[in-house]
DSSP file (Angstrom, degrees, kcal/mol; ACC not computed):
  #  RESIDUE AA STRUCTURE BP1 BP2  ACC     N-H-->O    O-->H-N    N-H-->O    O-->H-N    TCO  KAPPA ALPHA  PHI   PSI    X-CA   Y-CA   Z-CA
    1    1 A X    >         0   0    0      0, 0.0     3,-1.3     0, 0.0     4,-0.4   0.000 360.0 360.0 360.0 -40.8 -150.2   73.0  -77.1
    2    2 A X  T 3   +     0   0    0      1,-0.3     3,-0.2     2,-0.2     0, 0.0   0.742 360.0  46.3 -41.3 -51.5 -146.6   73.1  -77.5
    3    3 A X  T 3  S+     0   0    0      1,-0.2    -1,-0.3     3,-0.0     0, 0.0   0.472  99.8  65.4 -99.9  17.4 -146.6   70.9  -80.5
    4    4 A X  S <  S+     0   0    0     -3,-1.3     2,-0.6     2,-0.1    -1,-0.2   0.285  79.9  92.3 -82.9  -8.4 -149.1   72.3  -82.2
    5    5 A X  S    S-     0   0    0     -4,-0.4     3,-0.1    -3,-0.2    -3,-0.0  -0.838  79.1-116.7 -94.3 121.6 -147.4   75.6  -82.7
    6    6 A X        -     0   0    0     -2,-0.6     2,-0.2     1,-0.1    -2,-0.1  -0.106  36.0-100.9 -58.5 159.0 -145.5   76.0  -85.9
    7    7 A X        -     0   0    0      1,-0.1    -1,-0.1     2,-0.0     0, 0.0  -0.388  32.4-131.1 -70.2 158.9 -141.6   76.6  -85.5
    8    8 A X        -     0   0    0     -2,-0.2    -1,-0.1    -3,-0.1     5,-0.1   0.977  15.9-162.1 -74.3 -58.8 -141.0   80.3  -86.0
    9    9 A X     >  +     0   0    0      4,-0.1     4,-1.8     3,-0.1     5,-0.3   0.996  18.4 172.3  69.6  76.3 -138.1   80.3  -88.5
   10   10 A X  T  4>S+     0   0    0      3,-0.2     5,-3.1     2,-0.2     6,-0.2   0.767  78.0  64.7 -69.0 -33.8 -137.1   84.2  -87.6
   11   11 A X  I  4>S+     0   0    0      3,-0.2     5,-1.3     1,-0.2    -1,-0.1   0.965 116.6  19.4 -50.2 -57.4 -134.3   83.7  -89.6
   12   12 A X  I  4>S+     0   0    0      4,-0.2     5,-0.7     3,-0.1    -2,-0.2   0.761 128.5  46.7 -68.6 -31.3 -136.6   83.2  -93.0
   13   13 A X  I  X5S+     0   0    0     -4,-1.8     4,-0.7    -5,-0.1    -3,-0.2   0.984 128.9  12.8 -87.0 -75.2 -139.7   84.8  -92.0
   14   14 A X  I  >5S+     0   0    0     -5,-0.3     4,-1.7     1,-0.1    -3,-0.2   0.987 122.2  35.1 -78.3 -78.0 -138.3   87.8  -90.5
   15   15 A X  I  ><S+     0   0    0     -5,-3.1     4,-1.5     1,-0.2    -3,-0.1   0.742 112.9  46.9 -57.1 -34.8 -134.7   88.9  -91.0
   16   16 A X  I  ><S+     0   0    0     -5,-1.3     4,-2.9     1,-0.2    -1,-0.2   0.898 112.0  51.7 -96.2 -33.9 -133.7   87.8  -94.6
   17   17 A X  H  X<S+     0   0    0     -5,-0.7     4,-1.2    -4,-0.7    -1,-0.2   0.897 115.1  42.3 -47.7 -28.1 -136.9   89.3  -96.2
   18   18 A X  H  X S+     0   0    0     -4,-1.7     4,-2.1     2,-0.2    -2,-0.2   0.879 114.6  51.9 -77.0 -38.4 -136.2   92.7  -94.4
   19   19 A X  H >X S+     0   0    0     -4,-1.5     4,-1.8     2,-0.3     3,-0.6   0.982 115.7  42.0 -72.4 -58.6 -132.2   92.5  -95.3
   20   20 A X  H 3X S+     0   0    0     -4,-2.9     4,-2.6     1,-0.3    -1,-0.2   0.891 113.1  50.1 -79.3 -11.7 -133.1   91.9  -99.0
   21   21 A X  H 3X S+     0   0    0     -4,-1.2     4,-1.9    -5,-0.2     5,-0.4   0.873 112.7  54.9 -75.7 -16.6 -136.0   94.5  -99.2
   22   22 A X  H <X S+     0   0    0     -4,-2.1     4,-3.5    -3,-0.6     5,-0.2   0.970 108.1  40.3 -51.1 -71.8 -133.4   96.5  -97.7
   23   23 A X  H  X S+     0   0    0     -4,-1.8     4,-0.8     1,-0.2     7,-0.2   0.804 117.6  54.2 -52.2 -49.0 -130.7   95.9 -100.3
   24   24 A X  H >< S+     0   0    0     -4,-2.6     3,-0.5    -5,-0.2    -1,-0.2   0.964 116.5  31.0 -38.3 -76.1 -133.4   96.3 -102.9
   25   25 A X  H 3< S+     0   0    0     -4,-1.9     3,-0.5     1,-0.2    -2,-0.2   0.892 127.7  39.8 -48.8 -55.1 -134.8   99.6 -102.0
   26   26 A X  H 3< S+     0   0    0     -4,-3.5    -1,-0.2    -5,-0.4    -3,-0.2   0.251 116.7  34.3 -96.5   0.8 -131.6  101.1 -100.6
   27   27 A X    X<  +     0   0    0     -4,-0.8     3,-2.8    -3,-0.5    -1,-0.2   0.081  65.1 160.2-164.6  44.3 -128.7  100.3 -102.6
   28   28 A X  G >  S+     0   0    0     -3,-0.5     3,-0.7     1,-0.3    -2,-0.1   0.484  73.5  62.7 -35.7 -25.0 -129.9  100.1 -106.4
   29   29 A X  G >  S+     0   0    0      1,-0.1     3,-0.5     2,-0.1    -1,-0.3   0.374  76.7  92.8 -79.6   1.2 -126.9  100.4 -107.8
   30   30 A X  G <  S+     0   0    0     -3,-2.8    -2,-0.2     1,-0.3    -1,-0.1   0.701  89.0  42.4 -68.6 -32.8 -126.0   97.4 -106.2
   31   31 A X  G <  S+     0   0    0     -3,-0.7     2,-0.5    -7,-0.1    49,-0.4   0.043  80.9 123.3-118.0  38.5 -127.0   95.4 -109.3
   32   32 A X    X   -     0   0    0     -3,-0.5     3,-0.6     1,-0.1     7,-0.4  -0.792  40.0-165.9-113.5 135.6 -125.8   97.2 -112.1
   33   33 A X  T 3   +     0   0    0     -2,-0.5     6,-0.3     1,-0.2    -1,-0.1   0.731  56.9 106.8-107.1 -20.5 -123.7   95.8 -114.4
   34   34 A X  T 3  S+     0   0    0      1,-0.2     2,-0.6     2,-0.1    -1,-0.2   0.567  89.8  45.9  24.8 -67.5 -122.3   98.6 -116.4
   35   35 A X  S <> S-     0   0    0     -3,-0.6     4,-1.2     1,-0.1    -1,-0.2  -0.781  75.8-170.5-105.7  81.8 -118.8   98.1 -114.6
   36   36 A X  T  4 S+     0   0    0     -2,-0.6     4,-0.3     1,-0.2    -1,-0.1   0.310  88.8  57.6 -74.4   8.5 -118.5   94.3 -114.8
   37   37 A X  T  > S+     0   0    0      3,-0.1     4,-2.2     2,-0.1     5,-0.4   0.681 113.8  49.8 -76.2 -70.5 -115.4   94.3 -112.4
   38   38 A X  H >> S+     0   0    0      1,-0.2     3,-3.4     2,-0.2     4,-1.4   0.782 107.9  45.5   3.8-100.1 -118.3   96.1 -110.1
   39   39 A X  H 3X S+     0   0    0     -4,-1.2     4,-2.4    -7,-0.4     3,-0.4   0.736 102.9  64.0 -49.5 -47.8 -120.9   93.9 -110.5
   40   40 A X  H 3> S+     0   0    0     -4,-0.3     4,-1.5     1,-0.3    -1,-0.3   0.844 117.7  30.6 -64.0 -31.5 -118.6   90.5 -109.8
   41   41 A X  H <X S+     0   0    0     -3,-3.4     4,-1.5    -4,-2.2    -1,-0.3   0.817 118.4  51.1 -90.8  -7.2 -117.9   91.8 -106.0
   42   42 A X  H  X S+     0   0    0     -4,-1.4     4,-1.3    -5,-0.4    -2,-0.2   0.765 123.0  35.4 -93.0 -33.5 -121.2   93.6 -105.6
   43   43 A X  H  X S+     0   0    0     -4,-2.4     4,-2.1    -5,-0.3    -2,-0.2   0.823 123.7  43.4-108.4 -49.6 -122.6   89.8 -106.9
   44   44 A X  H  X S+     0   0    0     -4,-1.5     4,-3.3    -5,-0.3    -2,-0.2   0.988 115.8  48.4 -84.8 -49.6 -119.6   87.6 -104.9
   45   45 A X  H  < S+     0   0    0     -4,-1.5     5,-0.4     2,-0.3     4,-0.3   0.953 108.8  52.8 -34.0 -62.1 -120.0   89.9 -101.5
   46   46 A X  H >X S+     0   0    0     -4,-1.3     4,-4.2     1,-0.3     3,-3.9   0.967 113.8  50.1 -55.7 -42.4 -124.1   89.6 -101.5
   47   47 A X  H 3X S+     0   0    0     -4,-2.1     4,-0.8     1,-0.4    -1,-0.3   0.771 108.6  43.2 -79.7 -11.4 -123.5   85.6 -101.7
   48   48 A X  H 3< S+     0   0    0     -4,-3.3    -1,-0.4     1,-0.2    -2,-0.2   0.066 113.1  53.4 -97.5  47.6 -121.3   85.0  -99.3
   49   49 A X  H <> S+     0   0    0     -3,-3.9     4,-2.6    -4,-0.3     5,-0.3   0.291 108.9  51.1 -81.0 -52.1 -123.2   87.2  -97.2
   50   50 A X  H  < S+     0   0    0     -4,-4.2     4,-0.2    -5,-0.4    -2,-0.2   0.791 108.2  51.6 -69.5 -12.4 -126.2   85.1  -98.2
   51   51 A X  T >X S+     0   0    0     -4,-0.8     4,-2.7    -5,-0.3     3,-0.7   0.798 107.9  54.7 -81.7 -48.3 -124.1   81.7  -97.2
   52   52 A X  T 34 S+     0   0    0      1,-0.2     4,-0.4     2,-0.2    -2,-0.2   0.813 114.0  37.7 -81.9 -13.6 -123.4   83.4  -93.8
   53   53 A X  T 3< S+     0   0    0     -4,-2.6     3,-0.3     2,-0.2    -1,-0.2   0.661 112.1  54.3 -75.8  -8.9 -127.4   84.0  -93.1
   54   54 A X  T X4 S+     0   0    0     -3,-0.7     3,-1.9    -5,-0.3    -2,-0.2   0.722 107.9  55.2-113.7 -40.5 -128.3   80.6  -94.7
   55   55 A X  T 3< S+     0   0    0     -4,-2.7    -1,-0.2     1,-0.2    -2,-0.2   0.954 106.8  53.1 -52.2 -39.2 -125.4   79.4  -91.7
   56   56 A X  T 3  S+     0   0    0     -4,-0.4    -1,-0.2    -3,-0.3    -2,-0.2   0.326  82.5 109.0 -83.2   3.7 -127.6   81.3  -89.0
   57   57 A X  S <  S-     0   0    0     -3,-1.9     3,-0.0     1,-0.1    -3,-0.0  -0.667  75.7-124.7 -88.3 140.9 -130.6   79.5  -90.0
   58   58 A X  S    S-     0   0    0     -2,-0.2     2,-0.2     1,-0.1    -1,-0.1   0.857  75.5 -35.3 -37.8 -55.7 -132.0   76.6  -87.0
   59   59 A X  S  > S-     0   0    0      1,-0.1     4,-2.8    -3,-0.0     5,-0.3  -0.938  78.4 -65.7-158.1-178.2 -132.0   73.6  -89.2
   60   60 A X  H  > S+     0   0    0      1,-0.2     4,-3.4    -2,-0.2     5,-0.4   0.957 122.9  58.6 -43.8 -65.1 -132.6   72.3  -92.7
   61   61 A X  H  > S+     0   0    0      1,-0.2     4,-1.6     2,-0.2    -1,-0.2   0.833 109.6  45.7 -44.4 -68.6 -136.2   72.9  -92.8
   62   62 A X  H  > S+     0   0    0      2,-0.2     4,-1.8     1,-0.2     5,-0.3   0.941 115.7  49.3 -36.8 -49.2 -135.5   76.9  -92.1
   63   63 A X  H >X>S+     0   0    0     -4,-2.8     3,-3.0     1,-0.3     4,-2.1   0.985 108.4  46.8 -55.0 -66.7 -132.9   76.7  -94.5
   64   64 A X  H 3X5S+     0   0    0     -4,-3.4     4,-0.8    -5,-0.3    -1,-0.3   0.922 120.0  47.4 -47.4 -33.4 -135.0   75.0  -97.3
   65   65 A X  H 3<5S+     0   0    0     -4,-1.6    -1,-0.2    -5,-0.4    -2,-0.2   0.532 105.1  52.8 -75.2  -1.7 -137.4   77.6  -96.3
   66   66 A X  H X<5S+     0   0    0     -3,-3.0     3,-0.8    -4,-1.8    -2,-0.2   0.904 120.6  36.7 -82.1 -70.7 -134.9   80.6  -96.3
   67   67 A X  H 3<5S+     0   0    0     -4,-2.1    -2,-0.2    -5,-0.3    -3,-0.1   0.701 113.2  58.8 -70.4 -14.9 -133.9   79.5 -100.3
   68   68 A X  T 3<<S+     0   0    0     -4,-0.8     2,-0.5    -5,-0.6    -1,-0.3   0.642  88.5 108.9 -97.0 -24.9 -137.9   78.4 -100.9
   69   69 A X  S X> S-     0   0    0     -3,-0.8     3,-5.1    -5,-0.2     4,-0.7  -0.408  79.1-133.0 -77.3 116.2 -138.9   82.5 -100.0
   70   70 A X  T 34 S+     0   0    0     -2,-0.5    -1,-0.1     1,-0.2     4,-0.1   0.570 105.7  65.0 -33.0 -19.9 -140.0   84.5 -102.7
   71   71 A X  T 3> S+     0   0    0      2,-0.2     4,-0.9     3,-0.1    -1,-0.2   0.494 101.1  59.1 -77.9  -3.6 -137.2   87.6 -101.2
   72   72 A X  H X> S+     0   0    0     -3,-5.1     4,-2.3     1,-0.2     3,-0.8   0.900 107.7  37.6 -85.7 -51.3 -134.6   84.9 -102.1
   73   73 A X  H 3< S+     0   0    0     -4,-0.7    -1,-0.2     1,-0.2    -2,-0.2   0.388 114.9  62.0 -89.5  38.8 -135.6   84.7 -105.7
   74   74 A X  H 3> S+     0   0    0     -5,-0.3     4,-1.3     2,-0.1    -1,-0.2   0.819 104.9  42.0 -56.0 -72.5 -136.1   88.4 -105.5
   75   75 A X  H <X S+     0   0    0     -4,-0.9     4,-1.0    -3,-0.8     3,-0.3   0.866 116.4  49.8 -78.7 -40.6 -132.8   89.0 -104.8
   76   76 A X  H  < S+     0   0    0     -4,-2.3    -1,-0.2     1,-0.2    -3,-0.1   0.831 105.9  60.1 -70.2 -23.1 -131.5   86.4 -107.4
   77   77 A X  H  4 S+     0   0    0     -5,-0.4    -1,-0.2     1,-0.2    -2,-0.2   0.942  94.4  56.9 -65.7 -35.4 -133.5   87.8 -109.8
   78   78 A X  H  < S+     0   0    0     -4,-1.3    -1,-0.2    -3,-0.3    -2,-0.2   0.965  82.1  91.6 -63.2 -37.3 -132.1   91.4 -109.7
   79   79 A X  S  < S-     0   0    0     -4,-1.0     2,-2.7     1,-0.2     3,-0.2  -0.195  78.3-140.3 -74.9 126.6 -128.4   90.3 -110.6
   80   80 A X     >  +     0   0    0    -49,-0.4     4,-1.2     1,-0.2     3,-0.3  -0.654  32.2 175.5 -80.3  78.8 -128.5   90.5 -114.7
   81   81 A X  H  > S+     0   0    0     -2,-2.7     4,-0.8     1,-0.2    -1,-0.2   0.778  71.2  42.3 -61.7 -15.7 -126.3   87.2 -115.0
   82   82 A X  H  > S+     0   0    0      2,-0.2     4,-0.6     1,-0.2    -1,-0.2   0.781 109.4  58.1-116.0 -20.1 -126.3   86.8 -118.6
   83   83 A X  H  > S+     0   0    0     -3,-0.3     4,-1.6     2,-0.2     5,-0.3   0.622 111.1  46.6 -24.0 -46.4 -125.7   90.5 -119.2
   84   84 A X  H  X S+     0   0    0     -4,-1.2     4,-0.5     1,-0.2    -2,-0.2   0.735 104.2  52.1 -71.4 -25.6 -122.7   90.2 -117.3
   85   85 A X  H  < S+     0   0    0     -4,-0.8     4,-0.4     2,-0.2    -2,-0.2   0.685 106.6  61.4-102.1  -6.5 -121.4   87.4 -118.5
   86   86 A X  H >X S+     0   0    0     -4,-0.6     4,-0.7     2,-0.2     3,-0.7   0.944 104.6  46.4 -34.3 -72.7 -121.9   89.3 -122.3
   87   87 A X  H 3X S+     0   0    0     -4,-1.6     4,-1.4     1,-0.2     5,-0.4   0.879 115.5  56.1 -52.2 -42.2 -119.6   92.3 -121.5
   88   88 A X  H 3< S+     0   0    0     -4,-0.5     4,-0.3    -5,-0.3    -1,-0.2   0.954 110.9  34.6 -57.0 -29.7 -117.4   89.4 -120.3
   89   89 A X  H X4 S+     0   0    0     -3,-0.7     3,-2.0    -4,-0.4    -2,-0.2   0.688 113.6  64.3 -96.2-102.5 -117.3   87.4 -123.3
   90   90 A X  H 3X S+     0   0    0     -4,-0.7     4,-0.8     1,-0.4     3,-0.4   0.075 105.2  49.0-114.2 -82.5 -117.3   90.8 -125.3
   91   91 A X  H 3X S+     0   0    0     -4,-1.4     4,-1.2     1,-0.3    -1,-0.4   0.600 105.2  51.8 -38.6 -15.7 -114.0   91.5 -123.7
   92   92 A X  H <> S+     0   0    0     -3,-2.0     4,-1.4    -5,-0.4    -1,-0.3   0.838 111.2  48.1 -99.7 -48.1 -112.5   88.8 -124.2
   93   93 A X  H  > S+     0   0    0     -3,-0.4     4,-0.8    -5,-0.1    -2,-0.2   0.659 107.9  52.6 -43.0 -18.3 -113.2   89.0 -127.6
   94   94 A X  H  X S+     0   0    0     -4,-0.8     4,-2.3    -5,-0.2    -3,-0.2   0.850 109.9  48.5 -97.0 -48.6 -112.2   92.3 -127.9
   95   95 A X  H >X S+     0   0    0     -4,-1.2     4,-2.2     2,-0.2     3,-0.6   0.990 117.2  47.4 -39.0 -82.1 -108.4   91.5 -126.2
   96   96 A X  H >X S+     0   0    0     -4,-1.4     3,-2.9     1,-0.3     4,-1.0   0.577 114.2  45.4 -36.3 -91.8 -108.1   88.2 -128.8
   97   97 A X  H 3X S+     0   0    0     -4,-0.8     4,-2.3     1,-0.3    -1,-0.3   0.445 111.3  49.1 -12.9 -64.3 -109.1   90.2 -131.6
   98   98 A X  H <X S+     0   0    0     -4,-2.3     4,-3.2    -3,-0.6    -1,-0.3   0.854 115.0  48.2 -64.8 -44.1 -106.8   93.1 -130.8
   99   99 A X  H << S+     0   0    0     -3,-2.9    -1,-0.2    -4,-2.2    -2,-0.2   0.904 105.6  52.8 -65.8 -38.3 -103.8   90.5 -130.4
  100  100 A X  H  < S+     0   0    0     -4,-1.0    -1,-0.2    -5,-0.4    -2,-0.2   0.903 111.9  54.6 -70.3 -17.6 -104.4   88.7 -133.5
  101  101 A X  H  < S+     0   0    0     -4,-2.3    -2,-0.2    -5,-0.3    -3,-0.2   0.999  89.0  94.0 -53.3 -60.4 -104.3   92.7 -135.2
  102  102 A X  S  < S-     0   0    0     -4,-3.2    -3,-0.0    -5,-0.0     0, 0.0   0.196  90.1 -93.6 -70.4-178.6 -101.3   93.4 -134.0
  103  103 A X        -     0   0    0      1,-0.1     2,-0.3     3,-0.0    -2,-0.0  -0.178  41.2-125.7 -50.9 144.2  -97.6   93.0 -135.8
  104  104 A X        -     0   0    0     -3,-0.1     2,-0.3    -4,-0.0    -1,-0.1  -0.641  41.7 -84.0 -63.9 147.1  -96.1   89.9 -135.0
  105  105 A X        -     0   0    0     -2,-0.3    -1,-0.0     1,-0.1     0, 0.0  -0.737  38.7-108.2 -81.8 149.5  -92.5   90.4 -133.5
  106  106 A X        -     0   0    0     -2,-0.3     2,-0.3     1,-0.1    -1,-0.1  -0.014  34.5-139.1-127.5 126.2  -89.9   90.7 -135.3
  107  107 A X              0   0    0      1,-0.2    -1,-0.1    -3,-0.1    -3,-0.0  -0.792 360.0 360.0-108.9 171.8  -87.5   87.4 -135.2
  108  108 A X              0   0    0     -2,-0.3    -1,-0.2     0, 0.0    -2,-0.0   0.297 360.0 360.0-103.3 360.0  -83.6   87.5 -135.0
């Protein structure tokens, strides 16, 4: 009987779906990219939070099933990556630009 019972996997079945509807529901601002200093710890925090559930998981097979659960690409899905990395390049474009405007200094 014993082996006939699937493993439980609490980690994937249970905890990390509840922890990301959590995150979802409850902390919406979580994934907003507006303030792109923001968003990169709001974005670096959840994943190594998500490294340190993916640590709690029994063995590979939970794990592959942890990363395999539709609340994993849930949760990757909210983070606007390519939005972020816009405002990024946009600033860095906007610095170059502004340096090639200004005056050169003045030599002695």
């Amino acid at each position: 009987l014993a082996g006939a019972l699937a493993p439980l996997r609490l980690v994937a079945n249970a905890i990390w779906p509840e922890i990301v509807a959590q995150l979802v529901a409850g902390r919406p601002g979580l994934f907003a990219t507006g303030v792109p200093a923001s968003f990169h710890a709001n974005y670096t925090a959840a994943m190594h939070f998500g490294d340190s559930v993916e640590a709690l998981c029994a063995d590979g097979a939970e794990l592959a099933q942890l990363r395999a659960h539709t609340a994993s690409g849930e949760l990757l899905r909210r983070w606007n990556l390519p939005l972020y990395f816009q405002l990024r390049h946009n600033e860095v474009v906007e610095a170059f630009e502004a340096a090639l405007a200004a005056p050169a200094p003045m030599q002695l």
